[in-house]
PLY file of the C-alpha trace (Angstrom):
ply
format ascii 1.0
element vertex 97
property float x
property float y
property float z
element edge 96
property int vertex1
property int vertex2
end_header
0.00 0.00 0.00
3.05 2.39 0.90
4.60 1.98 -2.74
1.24 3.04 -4.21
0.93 6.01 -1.80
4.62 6.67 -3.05
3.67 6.37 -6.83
0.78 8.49 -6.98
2.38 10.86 -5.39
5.14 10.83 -7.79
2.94 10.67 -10.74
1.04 14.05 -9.05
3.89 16.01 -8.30
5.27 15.31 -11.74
2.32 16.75 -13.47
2.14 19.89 -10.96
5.23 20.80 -12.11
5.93 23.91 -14.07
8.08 22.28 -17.96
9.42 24.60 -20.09
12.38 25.39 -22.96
14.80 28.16 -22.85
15.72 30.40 -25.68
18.98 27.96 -26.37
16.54 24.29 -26.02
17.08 23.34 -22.66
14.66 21.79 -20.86
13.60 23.23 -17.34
10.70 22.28 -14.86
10.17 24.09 -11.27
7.90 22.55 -9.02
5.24 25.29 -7.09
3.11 25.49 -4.62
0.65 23.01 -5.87
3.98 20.55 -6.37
4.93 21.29 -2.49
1.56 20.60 -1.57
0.82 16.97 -2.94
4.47 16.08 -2.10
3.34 17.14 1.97
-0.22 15.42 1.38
1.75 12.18 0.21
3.77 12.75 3.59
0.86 12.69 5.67
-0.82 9.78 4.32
2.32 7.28 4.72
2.79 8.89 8.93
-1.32 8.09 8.80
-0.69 4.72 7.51
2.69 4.44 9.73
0.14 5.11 12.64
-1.88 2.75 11.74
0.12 0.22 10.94
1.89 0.96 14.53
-1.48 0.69 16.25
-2.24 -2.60 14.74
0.85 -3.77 16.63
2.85 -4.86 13.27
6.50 -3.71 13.01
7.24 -1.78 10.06
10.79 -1.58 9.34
13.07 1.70 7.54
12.78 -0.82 4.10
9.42 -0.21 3.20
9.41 3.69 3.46
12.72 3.45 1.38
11.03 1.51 -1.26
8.21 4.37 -1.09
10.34 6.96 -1.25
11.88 5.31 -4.64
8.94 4.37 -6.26
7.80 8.39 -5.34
11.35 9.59 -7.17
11.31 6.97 -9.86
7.74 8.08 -10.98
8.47 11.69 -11.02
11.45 11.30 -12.85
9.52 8.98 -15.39
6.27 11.39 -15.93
8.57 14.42 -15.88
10.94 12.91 -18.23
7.75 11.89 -20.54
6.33 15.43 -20.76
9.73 16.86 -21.28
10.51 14.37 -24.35
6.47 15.48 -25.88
7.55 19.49 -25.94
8.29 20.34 -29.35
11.37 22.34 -28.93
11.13 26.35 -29.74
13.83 28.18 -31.15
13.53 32.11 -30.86
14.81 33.89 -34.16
14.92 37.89 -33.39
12.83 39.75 -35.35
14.97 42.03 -37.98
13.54 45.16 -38.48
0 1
1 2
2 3
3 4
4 5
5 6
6 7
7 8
8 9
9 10
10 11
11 12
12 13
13 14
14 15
15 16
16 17
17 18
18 19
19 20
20 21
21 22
22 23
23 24
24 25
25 26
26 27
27 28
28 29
29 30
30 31
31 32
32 33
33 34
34 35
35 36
36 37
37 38
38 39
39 40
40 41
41 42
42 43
43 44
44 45
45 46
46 47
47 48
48 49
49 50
50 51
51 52
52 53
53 54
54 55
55 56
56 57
57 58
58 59
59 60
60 61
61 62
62 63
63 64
64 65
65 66
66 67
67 68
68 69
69 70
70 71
71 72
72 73
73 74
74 75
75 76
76 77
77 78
78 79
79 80
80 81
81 82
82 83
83 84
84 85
85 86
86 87
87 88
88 89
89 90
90 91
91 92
92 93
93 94
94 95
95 96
């Protein structure tokens, strides 16, 4: 359950984030507020489920967060690096004149 709290989380803060080209190609992204906010809301849910998981009386050890944490990173990188590849790239010519 952890590792699908930590891939839709990846998969949201990947498409809150800001992609864009520069005048010489490169590709940028910058994650706002919206970005911040489902990576916190992703937080909370895996303490709730920590909690509950805790309450239940069944150890959870530092492995399965880790694995979250991944599968959060490896899904943002794989969305971001998806929407990044499907930009046409824009070259800016000055205007003579």
């Amino acid at each position: 359950m952890e590792v699908l709290i930590g891939l839709a989380c990846g998969v949201g803060w990947s498409w809150t984030t800001r992609i864009w080209t520069d005048a010489d190609g490169t590709v940028r992204s910058k994650g706002g507020w919206a970005a911040a906010g489902v990576w916190l809301g992703g937080m909370v849910l895996r303490l709730g489920l920590m909690g509950l998981v805790a309450a239940m009386g069944i150890h959870q050890g530092s492995a399965a967060t880790m694995l979250s944490v991944a599968a959060m990173l490896l899904a943002r990188t794989g969305v971001t690096t998806w929407r990044a590849q499907a930009m046409q790239q824009t070259y800016r010519v000055p205007v003579a004149g």
